[in-house]
N, C-alpha and C positions, 0 to 999 in steps of 0.2 A: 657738177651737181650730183650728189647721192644722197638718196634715202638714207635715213638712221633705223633700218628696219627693227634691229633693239627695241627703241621705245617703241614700235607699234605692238612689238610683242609682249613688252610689260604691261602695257595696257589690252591687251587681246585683242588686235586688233587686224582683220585678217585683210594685207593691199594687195589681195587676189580675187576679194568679189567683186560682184555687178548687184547694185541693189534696186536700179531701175528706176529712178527717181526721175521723176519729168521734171517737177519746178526746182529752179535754180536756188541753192541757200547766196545770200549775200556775203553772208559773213567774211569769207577768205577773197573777198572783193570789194567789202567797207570799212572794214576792223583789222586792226593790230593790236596786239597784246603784247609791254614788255614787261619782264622779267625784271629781278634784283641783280639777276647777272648778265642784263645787256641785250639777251637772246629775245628775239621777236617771232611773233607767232601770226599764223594768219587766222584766226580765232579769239572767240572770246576764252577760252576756256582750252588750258594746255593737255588737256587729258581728253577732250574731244578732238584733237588736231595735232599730233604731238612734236611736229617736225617744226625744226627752227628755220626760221627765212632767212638769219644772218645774226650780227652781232654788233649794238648800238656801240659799243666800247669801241670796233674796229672799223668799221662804215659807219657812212652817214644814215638817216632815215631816209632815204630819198633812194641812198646807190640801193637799198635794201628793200624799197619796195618796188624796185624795178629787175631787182634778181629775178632770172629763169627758175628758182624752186617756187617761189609765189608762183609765176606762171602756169609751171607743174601741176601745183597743188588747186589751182582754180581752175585746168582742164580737167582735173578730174570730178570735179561738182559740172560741168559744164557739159559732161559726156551724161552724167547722168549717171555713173557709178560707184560715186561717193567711196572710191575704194581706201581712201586713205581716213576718212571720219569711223568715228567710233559711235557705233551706230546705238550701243547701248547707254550711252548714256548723255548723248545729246536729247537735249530737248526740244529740238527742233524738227528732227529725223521722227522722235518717238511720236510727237505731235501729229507729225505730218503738216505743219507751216511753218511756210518760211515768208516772212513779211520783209518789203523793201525789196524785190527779189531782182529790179532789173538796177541795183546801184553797181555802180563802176569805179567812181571815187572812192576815195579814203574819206571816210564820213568818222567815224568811232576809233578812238586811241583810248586804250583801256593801259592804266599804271599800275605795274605789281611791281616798284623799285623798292618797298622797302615796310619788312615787315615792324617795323616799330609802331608799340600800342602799349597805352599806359596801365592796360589791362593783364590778366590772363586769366582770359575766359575756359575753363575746361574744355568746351566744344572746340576749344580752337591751338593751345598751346597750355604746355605745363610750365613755364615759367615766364617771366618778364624781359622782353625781347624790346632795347633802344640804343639805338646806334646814333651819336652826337660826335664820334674821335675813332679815326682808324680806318683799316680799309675798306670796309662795307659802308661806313660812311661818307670816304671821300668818291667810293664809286659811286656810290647815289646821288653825290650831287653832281658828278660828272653826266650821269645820263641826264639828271634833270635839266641839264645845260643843254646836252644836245636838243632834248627834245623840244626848248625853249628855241633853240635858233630856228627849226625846224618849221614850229609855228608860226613865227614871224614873218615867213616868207612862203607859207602855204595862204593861196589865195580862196579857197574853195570854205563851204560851210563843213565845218569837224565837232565833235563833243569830244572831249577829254572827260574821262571817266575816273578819279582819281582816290584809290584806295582800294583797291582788292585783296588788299594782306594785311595791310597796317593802317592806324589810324590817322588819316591829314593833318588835323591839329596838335596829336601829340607828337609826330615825327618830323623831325630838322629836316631832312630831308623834304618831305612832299611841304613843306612850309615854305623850305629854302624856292620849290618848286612855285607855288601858289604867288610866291611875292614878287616873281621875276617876270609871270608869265604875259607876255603882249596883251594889253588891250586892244583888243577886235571886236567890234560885233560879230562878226562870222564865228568866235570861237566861243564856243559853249560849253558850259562844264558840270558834270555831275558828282556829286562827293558821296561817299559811303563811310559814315562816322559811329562811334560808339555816343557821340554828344556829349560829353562833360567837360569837354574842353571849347564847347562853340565858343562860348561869352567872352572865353578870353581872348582867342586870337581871330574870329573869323573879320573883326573891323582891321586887320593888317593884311589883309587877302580882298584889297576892294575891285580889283581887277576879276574876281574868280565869280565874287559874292552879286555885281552887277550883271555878270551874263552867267548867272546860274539856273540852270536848267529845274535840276531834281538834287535835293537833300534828302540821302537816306540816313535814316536812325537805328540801329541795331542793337534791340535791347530785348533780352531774355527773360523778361519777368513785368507781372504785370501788378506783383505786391513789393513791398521792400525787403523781407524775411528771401523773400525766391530772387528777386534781383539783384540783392547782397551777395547769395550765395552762387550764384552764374557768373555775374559779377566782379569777377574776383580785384579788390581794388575799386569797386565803384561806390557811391552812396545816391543811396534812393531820390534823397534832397535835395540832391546836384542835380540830377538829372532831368528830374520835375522841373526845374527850376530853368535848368537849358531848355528844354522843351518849349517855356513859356517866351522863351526869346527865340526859339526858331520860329515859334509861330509868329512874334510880333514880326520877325526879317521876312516872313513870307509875304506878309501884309503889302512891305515895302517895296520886295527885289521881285516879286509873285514869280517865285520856281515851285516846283513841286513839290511835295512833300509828304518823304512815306515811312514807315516804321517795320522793321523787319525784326522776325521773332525766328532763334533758333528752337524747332520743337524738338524736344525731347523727356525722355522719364522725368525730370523734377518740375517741368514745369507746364505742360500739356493743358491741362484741366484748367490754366488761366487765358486760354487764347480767346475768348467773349470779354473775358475782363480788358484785355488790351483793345480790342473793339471801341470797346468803352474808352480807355484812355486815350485812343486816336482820335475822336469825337469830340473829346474834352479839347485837346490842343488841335483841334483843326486838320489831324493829317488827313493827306487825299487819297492814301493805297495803305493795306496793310497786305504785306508778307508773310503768312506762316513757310518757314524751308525747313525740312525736314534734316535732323543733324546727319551728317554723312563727315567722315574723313575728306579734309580741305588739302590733301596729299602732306599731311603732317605728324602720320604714321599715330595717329592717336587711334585706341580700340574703343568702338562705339558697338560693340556685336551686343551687348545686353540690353539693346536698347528695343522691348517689345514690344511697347505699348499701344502700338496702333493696331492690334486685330483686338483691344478691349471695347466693348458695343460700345460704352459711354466716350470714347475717344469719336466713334465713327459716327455716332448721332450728331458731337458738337463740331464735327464737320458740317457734316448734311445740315445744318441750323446756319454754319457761318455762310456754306454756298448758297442757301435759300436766300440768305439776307444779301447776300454778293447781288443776285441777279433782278433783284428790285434794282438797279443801278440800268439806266438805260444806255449810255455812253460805255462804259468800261466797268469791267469788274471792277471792285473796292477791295474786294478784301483776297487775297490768291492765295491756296494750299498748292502747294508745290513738293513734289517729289517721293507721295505715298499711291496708294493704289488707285488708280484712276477710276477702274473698272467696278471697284467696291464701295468709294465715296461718291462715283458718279462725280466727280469735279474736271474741271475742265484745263 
């Protein structure tokens, strides 16, 4: 068992302090994260926890969540010195909560196998990335195999999280994933989609779509001109149109259902307007996240526009409206000044 101290230092991350944390985070004690290339994380998020547990390609899921580095890596949240997270820019460190804190189980399996999307969204990638032939393809569905056997024979309640890079409906891959996967009750699942392609395939996913959790929708614009142009490869018409049938499946399979807006320079000034469009179709959360490099070396540095007053007002307006909500926030700004928007 050795540290990769490398990536803690490309991410700054110093496995020499003590941050003094009394509550225990769960996450490297309910969550697994895998990778396109096999490698598993005890994290949601590979840049808050950088060190791999093992390798789905070479071990099972099983001899992998029973490796001494998982161990390692959950004495150290356990000691209360959180030396190996990356404390700037977890959100759970920065918050100071950590919910769920006494799970022990493998609850959460978050899938990053495979960045194929029928898009290319600026925020995310400069070109058209789909793997159907070759090797990135045939390893994707090899992991998806394993992770399917994997499932079968875990007894416990889990959510599978599926699409943190690419989109489930456009990729052979997370489809090949979706069409194989056990029916369980215990296994719950949540999708993270661009939606233009629900109508088509999500009645071939009826294993996924009956015990689904949360359907998120990931859409950058809240006019056609500005959607078009985020966009890249989408049309306005589709989308509206998918939408109208995510909300009619919500009706049916009742998961959740929320929309996520990347904020940035072009399209800011419509985050009330998508308000509005979550309203129209029913969704139950809306997501502003604030654009940030997805570790896909894309330069986002001109991106100013949140110290302009009219950006920080129609925050202060959406959180005002959030907190009319007695159960949960509706609407969440995520990832700009806390201290300045006062949001939560």
């Amino acid at each position: 068992m050795k540290i990769n101290q490398r990536l803690f230092d490309h991410y700054g991350i110093n496995t020499h302090k003590d941050l003094k944390i009394s509550e225990r985070c769960p996450r490297p004690f309910d969550t697994v994260l895998i990778d396109k290339q096999g490698s598993c994380y005890a994290c949601e998020c590979t840049s808050w926890l950088p060190q791999s547990l093992g390798n789905l390609q070479i071990k099972t899921l099983t001899e992998i969540l029973n490796d001494p580095m998982r161990q390692h890596l959950q004495g150290a949240i356990s000691d209360g010195t959180y030396r190996y997270c990356n404390e700037h820019q977890c959100h759970y460190i920065k918050a100071g909560k950590f919910e769920g804190a006494g799970a022990t189980d493998v609850r959460y399996i978050r899938l990053a196998i495979d960045d194929s999307c029928n898009l290319k969204c600026p925020s995310c990638r400069d070109r058209l990335i789909f793997h159907k032939s070759g090797s990135a393809f045939d390893r994707g569905i090899r992991l998806a195999n394993r992770i399917n056997d994997w499932l079968a024979v875990y007894d416990r309640p889990v959510q599978v999280h599926i699409g943190s890079d690419g989109d489930p409906f456009a990729s052979h891959i997370y489809r090949h994933f979706m069409e194989h996967t056990p029916h369980r009750n215990t296994i719950r699942y949540s999708v993270m989609t661009n939606g233009l392609m629900f109508d088509e395939f999500h009645h071939r996913v009826p294993n996924v779509m009956s015990n689904l959790a949360e359907l998120a929708v990931s859409i950058d614009g809240a006019t056609k001109p500005t959607y078009e142009a985020l966009r890249l490869g989408g049309r306005w018409d589709k989308i509206l149109s998918n939408l109208q049938s995510i909300a009619d499946s919500k009706v049916k399979n009742n998961f959740t259902f929320s929309l996520h807006m990347v904020v940035q320079q072009e399209n800011w000034w419509e985050m009330l307007d998508m308000i509005r469009i979550a309203e129209q179709y029913g969704a139950d959360r809306v997501y502003f996240n604030k654009i940030k490099d997805w570790n896909t070396g894309l330069d986002h540095s001109d991106q100013m526009f949140s110290d302009r007053h009219e950006f920080k007002s129609m925050c202060r307006e959406i959180n005002n409206r959030s907190e009319r909500f007695e159960n949960a926030r509706k609407y969440l700004i995520k990832g700009f000044d806390n201290d300045i928007l006062k949001l939560s």
